[in-house]
N, C-alpha and C positions, 0 to 999 in steps of 0.2 A: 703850279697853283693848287692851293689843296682844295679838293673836293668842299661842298657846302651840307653842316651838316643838319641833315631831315628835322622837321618839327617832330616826325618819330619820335628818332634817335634822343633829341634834347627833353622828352618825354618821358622816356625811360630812364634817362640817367636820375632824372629831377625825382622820380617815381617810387622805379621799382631797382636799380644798381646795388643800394647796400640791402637789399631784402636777397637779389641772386648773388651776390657775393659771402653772406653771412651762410646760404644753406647751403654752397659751395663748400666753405670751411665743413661746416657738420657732418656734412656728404664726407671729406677728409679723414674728419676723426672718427669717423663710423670704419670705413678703409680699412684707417688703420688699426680700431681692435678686430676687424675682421681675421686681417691677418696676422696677428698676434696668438689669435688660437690653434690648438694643435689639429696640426695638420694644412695650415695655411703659410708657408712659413714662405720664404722670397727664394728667389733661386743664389742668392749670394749666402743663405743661411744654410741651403740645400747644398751647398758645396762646402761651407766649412763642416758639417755631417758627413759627408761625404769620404771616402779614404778609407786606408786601413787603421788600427789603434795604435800601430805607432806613431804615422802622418799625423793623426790627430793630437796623442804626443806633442809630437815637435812642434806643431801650432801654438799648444799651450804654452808650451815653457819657453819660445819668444816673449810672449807678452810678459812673463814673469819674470823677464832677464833682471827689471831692474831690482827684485827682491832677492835677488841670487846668494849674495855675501849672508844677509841677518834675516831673519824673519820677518813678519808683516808686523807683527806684535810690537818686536825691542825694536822695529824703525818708527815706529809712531810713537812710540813710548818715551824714545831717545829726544824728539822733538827738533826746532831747528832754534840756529840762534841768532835771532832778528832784532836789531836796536830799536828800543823804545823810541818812540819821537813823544814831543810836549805834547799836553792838551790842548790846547791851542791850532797845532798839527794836524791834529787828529779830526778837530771839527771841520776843520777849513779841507781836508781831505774828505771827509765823509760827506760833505756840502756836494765836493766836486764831484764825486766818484756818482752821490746820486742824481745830480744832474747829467752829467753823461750816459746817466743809463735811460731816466727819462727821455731824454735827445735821441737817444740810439732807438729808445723801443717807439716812438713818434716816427721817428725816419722808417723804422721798418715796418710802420703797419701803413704809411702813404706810400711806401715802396710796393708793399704787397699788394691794397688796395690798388695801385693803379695798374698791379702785373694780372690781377684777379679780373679789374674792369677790360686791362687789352684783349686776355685770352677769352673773356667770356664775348666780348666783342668781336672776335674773330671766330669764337666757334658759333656764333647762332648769328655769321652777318646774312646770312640768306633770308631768317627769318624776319629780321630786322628792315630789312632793304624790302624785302615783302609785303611787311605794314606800315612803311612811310607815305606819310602825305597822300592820305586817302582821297582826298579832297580832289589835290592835282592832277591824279592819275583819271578820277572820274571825270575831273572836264576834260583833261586828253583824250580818254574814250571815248566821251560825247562828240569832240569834235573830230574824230577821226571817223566816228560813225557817221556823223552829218555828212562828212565827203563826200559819201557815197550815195547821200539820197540827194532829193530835191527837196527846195523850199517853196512850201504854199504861198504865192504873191495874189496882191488881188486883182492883178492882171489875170491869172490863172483861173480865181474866181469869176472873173465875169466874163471867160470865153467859154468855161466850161457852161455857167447861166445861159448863154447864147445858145450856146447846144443846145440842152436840153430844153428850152424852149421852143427855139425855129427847125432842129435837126437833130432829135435824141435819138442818140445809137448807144450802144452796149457798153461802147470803150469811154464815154463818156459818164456810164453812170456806175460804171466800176470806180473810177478815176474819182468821184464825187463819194462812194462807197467810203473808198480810203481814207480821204479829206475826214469823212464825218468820224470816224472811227477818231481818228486822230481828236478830235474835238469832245467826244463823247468820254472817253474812255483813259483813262490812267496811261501814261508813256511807259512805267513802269510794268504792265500788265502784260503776260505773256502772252495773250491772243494778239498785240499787234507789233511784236520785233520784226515780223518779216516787211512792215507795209514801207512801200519806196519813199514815203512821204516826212515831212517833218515842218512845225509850225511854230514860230518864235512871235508870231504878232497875235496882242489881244481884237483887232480890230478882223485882220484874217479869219479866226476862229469862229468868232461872230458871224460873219458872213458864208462861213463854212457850213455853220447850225442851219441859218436862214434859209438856205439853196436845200441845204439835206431834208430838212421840213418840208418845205412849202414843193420848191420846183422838182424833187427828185419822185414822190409819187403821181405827179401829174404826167412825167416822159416816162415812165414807165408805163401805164394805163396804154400810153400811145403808142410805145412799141408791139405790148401785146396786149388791147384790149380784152376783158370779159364778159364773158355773159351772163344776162340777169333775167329768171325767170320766178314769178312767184316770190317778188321780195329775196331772192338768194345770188349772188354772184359765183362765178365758176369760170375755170380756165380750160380752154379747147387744149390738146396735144399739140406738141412739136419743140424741136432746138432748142429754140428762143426759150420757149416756157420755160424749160428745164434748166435753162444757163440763166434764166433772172429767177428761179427759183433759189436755186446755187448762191447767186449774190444775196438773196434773203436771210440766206444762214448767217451771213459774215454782218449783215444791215440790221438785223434784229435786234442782237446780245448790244447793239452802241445804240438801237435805240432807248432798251430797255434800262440799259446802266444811266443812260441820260435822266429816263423819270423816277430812276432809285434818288438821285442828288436835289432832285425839285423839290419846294416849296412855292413857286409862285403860281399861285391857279390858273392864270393865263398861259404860261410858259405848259403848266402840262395838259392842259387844253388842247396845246399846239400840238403836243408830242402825240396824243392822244387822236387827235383827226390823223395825223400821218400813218399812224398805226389802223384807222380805220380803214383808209384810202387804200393799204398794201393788204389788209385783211386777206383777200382770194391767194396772195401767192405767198403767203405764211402759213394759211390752213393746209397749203397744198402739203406740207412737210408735217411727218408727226410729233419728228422732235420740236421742231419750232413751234406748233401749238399747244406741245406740253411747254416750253421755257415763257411762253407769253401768258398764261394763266397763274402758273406759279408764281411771275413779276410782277402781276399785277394785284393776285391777291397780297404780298409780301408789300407791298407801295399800301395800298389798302389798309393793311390792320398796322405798321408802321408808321404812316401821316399821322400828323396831330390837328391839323387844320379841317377843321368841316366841310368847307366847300369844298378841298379838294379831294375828301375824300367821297363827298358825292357826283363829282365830278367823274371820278373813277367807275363809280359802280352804275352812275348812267351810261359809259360806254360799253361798258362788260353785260349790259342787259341789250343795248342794241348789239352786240357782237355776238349773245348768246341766243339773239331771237330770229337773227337772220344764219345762224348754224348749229339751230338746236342738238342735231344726233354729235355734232362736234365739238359739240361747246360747253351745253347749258348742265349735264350732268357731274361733270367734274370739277367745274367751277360752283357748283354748290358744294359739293363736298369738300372743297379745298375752303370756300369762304366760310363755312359752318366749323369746322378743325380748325380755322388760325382764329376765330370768334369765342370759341371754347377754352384755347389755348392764352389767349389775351384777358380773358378777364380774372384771370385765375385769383388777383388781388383786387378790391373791392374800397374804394376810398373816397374820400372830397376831391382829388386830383384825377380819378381814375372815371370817375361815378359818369360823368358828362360824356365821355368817349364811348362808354360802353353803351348809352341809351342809343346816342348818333347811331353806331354800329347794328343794332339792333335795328332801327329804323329805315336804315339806308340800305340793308340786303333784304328786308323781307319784300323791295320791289323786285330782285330779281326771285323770288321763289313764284311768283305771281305771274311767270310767264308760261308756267306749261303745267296743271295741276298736277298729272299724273306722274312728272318724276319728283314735284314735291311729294306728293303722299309715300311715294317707294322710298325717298331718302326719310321722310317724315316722320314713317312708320317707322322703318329700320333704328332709327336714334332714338324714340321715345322707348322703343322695344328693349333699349341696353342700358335706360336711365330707368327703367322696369324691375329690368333684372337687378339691377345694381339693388334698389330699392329692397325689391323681394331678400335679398342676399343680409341686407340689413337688418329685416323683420324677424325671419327666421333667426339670425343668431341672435338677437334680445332676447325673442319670445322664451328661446327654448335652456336648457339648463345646462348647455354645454361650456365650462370654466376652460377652455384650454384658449378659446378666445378671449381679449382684452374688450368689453364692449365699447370701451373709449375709442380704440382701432377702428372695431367697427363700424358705430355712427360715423365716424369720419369720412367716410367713403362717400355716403350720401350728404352730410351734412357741414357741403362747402359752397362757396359764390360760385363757382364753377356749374355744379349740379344746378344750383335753383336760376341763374340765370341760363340755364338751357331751356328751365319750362319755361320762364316768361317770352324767348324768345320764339320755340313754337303756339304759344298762348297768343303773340300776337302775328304768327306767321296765321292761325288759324286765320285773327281776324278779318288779315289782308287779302285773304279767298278765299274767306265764306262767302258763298253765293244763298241772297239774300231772298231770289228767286223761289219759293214755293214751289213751285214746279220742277226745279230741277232739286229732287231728291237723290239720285245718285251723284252728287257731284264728289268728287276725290277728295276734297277737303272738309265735307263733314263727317268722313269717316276717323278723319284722323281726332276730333273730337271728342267722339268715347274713351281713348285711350289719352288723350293730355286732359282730362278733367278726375278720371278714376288715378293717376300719377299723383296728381296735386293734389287730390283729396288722403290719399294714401302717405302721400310725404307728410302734410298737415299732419295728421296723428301719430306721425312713427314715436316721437317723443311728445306727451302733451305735458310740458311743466313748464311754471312760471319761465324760466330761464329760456325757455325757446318762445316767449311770446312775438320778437319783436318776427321771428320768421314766419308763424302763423299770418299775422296780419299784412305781412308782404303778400303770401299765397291767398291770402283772402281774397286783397284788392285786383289779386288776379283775374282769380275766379268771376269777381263781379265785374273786372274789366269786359269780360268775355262776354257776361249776361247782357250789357248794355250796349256791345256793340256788333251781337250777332239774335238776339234774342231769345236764346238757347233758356230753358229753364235748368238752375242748378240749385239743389237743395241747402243754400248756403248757413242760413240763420241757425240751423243746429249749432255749428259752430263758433258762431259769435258769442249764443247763451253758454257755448261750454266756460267760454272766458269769460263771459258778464259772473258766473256763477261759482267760478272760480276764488283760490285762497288769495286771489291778489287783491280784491276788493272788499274780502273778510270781514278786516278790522282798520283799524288805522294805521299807517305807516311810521316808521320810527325817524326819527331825523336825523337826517347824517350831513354837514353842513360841507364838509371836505368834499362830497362827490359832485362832479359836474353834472350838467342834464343829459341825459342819456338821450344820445340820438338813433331814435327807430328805423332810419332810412336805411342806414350806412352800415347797421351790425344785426345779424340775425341770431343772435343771443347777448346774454348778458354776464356778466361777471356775477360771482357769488355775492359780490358785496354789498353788488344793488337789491339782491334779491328782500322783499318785505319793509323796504325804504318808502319817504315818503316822496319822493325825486321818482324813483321810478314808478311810484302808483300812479303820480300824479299825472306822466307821459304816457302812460298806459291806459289811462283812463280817455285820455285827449284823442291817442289811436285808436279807441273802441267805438266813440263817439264817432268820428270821422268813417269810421268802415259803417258803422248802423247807418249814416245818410246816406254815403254813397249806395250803396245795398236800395234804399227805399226807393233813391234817385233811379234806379234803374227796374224799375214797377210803377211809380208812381201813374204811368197813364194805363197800367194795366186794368183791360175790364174784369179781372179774379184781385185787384186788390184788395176790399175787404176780407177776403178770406183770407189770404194771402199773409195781414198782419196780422190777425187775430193772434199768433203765436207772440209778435213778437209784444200786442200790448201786455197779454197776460202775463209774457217773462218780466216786462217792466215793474209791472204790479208786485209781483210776486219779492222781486227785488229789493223795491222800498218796503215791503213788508218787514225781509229779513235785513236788512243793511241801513241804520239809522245816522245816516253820516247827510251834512248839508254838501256838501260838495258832488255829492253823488246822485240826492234825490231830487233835488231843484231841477239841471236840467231834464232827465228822467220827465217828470211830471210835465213839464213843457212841451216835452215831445212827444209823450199820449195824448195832450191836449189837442197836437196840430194832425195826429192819426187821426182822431175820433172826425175832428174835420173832413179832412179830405176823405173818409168810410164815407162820410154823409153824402159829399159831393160827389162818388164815384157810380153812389148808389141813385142820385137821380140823376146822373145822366146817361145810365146805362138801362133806365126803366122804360125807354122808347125801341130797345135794340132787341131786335128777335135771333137767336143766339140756339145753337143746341151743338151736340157732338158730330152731328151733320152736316151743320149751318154756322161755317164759322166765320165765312164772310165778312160780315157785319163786325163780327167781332174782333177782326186782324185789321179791320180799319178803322177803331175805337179810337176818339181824341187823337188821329190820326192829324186834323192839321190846328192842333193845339200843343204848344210846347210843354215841356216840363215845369218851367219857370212860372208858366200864366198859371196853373193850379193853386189851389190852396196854401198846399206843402211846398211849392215850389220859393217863396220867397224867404220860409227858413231853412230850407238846404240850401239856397244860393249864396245865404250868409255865411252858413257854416261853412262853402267851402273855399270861400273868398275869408273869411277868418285864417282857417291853416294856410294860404298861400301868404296872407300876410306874416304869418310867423316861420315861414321859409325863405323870404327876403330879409336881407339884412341893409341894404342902400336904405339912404332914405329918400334918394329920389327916386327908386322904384316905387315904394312905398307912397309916395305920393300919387302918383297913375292909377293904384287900387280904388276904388269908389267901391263902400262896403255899404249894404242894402240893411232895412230895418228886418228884425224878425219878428215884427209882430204879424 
């Protein structure tokens, strides 16, 4: 019975047979003018050379036997003498002669074709036979390998459960080890070829996870309990420890890989308490505490989802607060470098993850001041340098650099959301405490306010506006939520007083609205438009309230705006445009107000450079809102959130206040 032949084999004939069959031929004809050249000659050619010059003589003039009698010349000359046949003959012969040759050269190319398909079949069957039926061979593999283990039943599952609940021993939670590996982790993966195990039920697996979560850190804890002193857990010496340390190694990497695959915030909740519950006998090992920091930051800046990724960084703050010398330092400088690393593009899809992001680690920097300030300092210190690197080669007259190169260094989302992110790390531990003057995080404030004012001016032209007023809102984020005085308003009148507000814009009806949040520059085309005055103008407005909004109960605020009514003044002086002077004038109206009101309720308060008492408790339990000023900044800034929703059932929920 003949052999059956491979899906291979029928593969390659369908395929690839007349492509190895035709460079077969070539491969031939190549051969053979190889050896058509001198000096290649056959060994049947090498012997008619061969001899002496008689031999070779007598060679010749065999083959000339038959010209022997006449010449070459008068025998061809002489001709033969052959009967004419009809025309008729001739055709019907010529007909036949060429179809028999068609017939012959057909037979002899399916003759050779198929001498060409045996031999090449026969020289390359190994190779052939090698790569048939990949498929088949794989599940025969599979199931020869299966042979040899065992299958997970959920019999298996709930005598092991039994164990480890009424009578956890070692062999038990090895045995549970495997199981979860198997569950965790790719079959394909070469961390688990050697495990005895193997699992074909989805309902198995399930209950594999269940037991490896919940029941397998609890028989652990009971084998070898820890000790806990001062909020810290710790493991006594012996055997035991070091053989359930052992299974840590092999239990980690299938924990870890399990909450690389997660999305659902429950499930890595779950993974996440397991991971807390074994905490003492993974810290016990170093490599395992570096592989469970780097998994978790890489889960972390990876997720898309918010809650789990808050979810994350509240265990990473209890894990780093109960093993600070262990924990808390390298897990900021790993969240801080994949933070840096992730925002490097800056968009409508990107914009939302990066604020989360921002938000959600500056609670872990808020657990130990002084290795924020050390990491604190260290990073503002190289976003300094980088800084300083850029000034100098503008400033100075050196052409061998391209300056486009080098603003670029400084001036990417990268850079500027590193300040905002210590801008609001400052926030989150500033200590508001008067009294504690040394605390580690008001130091780091000298240097991220001189950063940001120093990036602020590296370039000051139209086309950097929109980055300015991102650093502004900074700056004044920080004023309002640490009470820090920063001399901001110079900066504002730089751009009140700027060529952007000049003259009037030209109209350009093809350009979109240029959005300020999202780009911290501008394209050439917008520059001196009436599209981009007009958002620039709407930005300036919005940064001069916020600025106010964070003074406003101050007891030095008349002094305080005196700059900014006369920059106003001086403005409608120069700048005759209704769009511009209308509000203007509105909003020296509502200063001049609130000067008056700050001024009598500050004429009871006894106040010196001494005596500042009094004065650090000014309008202390009066809000911003209840003031004069306060009910047209609350407008204004419920106006821009209005024009940052787009819903209109968002848009319904705003309640926008009068400004008068």
């Amino acid at each position: 019975m003949a052999s059956r032949v491979s899906k291979a084999t029928k593969k390659f004939q369908s395929k690839h047979l007349r492509n190895a069959i035709d460079k077969r031929r070539k491969d031939k004809e190549y051969n053979k003018r190889i050896q058509s050249r001198r000096g290649n000659k056959t060994l049947e050619q090498k012997r008619e050379l061969a001899g002496t010059k008689d031999e070779q003589r007598m060679r010749k003039s065999v083959k000339e036997e038959v010209f022997r009698d006449l010449s070459v010349e008068k025998f061809f000359s002489d001709g033969f003498s052959v009967p004419k046949a009809s025309k008729k003959m001739r055709e019907i012969s010529k007909n036949q002669r060429n179809d028999s040759d068609s017939d012959e050269s057909a037979e002899d190319l399916n003759s050779e074709d198929e001498t060409e398909m045996k031999r090449y079949l026969e020289d390359n069957h190994e190779e052939l036979v090698g790569n048939e039926d990949k498929e088949e061979e794989e599940q025969q593999q599979e199931e020869r390998n299966h042979s040899n283990l065992t299958e997970i039943t959920e019999m298996m599952i709930k005598k092991w459960d039994s164990e480890l609940v009424n009578k956890p021993n070692l062999k038990s939670i090895k045995n549970i080890t495997r199981a979860f590996q198997l569950a965790a982790i790719d079959e394909d993966n070469i961390d688990i070829k050697g495990n005895s195990y193997y699992i074909t039920s989805e309902e198995v697996l399930e209950s594999v996870i269940a037991v490896g979560l919940n029941k397998l850190p609890k028989a652990i804890v009971q084998i070898v309990a820890y000790k806990e002193k001062k909020g810290v857990r710790s493991l006594a010496n012996g055997s035991t420890v070091t053989e359930l340390i052992e299974v840590m190694k092999y239990h980690l990497p299938s924990l870890l890989n399990l909450l690389s695959t997660l999305t659902d915030v429950d499930t890595i909740f779950e993974v996440l308490s397991s991971i807390k519950e074994l905490l003492p006998y993974i810290i016990a090992d170093k490599k395992n505490t570096k592989k469970l920091i780097n998994s978790l930051v890489t889960v972390w800046a990876d997720i898309e989802d918010d809650l789990a990724r808050v979810c994350i960084v509240n265990f990473l703050c209890e894990f780093c607060t109960e093993y600070k010398k262990d924990l808390l330092e390298k897990t900021l400088k790993l969240i801080y470098t994949a933070f840096v690393k992730g925002c490097r593009k800056t968009n409508k899809d990107t914009i939302g993850v990066i604020i989360s992001q921002i938000d959600s680690i500056t609670e872990l920097f808020k657990i130990d001041e002084a290795t924020t300030y050390t990491i604190g300092f260290e990073s503002i210190r190289q976003l300094a340098l980088h800084l300083k690197s850029a000034i100098s080669s503008t400033s100075s007259n050196n052409t061998s650099e391209d300056p486009t190169d080098v603003y670029k260094t400084v001036y990417n989302w990268q850079f500027i959301h590193s300040l905002d992110f210590w801008s609001k790390v400052l926030i989150a531990t500033y200590d508001l405490d008067l009294k504690n003057k040394d605390s580690p995080a008001k130091q780091l404030a000298q240097p991220i306010i001189s950063t940001t004012i120093s990036f602020m001016r590296l370039i000051p032209t139209e086309q950097f506006l929109p980055l300015r007023f991102y650093l502004l809102r900074t700056l004044i984020n920080i004023i309002q939520q640490t009470g820090l005085s920063i001399p901001v308003f110079p900066y504002i009148s730089e751009i009140l007083f700027s060529n952007t507000f000049a003259k009037p814009g030209r109209k350009n009806e093809e350009l979109e609205e240029f959005d300020f949040f999202l780009n911290f520059k501008c394209s050439p085309e917008y520059i001196g438009t009436k599209v981009y005055q007009t958002g620039a103008w709407s930005e300036l407005i919005a940064v001069i309230a916020e600025f106010l909004i964070a003074y406003c109960k101050s007891i030095s605020f008349p002094e305080l705006v005196t700059p900014v009514i006369l920059s106003i003044r001086r403005f409608n002086d120069i700048v005759t445009n209704g769009q511009f002077n209308s509000p203007l004038y509105h909003l020296s109206d509502k200063l001049t107000q609130h000067c008056q009101y700050i001024e009598r309720m500050r004429s009871n308060v006894i106040y010196s450079p001494s005596n500042t008492s009094q004065a650090t408790k000014f309008l202390a339990d009066v809000t911003w809102e209840e003031t004069p000023l306060g009910p047209y900044l609350k407008s204004h800034r419920k106006q821009i959130q209005l024009e940052e929703y787009e819903d209109e059932d968002e848009l319904s929920d705003i309640e926008i206040s009068d400004s008068e």
